[in-house]
C-alpha positions in Angstrom: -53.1 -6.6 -22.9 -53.9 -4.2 -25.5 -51.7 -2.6 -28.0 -51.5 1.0 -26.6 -51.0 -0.5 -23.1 -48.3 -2.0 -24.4 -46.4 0.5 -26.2 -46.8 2.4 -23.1 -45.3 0.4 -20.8 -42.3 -0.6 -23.7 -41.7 3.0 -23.2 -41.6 3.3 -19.6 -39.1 -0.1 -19.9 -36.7 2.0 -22.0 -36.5 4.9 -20.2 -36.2 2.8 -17.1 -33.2 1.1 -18.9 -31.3 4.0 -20.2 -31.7 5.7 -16.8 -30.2 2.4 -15.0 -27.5 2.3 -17.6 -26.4 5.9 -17.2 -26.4 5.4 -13.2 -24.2 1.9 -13.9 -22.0 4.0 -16.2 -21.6 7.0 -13.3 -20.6 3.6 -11.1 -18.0 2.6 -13.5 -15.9 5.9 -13.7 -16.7 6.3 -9.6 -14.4 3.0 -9.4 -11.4 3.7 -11.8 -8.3 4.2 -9.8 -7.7 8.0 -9.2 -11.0 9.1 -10.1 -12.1 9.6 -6.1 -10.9 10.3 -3.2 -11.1 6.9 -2.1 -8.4 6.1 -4.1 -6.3 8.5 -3.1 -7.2 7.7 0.4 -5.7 4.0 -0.5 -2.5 5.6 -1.9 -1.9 7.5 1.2 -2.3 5.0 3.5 -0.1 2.7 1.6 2.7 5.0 1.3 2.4 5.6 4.9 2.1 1.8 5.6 5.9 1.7 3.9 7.0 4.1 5.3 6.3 3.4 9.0 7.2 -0.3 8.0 10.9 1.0 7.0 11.3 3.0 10.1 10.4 0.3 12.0 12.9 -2.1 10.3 15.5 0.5 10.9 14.8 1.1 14.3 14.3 -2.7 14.8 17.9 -3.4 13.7 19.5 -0.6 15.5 18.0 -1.7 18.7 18.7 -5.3 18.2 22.7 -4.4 17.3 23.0 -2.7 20.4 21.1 -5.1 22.7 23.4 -7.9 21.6 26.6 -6.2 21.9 25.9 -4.5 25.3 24.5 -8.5 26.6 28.1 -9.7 24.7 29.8 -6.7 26.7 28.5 -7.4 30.1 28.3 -11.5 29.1 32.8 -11.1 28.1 33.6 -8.2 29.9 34.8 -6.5 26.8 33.6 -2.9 27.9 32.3 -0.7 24.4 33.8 -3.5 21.7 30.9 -5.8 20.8 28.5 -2.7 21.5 30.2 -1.0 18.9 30.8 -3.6 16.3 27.0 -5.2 16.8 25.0 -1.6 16.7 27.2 -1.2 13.3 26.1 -4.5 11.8 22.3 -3.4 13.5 22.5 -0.3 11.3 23.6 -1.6 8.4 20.6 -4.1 8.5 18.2 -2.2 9.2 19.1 0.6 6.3 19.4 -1.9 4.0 16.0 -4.4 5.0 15.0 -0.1 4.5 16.8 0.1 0.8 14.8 -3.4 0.0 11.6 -1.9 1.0 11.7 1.2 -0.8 13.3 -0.5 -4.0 10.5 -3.3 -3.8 8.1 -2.3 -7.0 4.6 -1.3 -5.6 1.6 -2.9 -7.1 0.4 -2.2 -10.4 3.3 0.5 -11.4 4.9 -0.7 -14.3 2.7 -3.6 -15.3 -0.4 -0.8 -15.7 1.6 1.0 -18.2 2.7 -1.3 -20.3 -0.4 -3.3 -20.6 -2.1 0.5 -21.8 
């Protein structure tokens, strides 16, 4: 190759280069956590992923309660008792596998913060 053919395509190199490096850059602050929609789209659907989880739990243990006392009922002939005391002890399981839920630390919280 000759020299002006080779300054030439030098040039076309660089300004290849700083055109790939801009795109990479755009790439970079595309991907930071809050920057796009996507991330808020991962947010939301973890928030709602709790959420549903700790209704579930709640619901779970108030069903359980009272399927276990009205079986113990029917099972011991003790008409509303067991009913009554299991769907209490199914409550306050489920609110509190609810509580442990929602007091859980989500991912990347605290530790982001302090590491900044």
């Amino acid at each position: 190759m000759s020299e002006p053919d080779k300054s030439a395509s030098d040039t076309e190199l660089r300004a290849r280069l700083d055109s790939l490096k801009t795109a990479i850059g755009r790439a970079e602050e595309s991907e930071k956590p809050g920057a796009s929609p996507a991330g808020k789209d991962k947010a939301l659907a973890g928030a709602m992923s709790s959420g549903f989880r700790a209704a579930t739990d709640l619901a779970g243990g108030i069903i359980a309660g009272a399927l276990l006392g009205f079986l113990g009922d029917r099972w011991l002939g003790t008409s509303p008792f067991l009913l009554i005391a299991f769907l209490a002890l199914g409550t306050i399981a489920g609110f509190r596998s609810a509580y442990r839920l929602g007091v859980r630390p989500t991912s990347g919280s605290q530790d982001d913060a302090a590491k900044k």
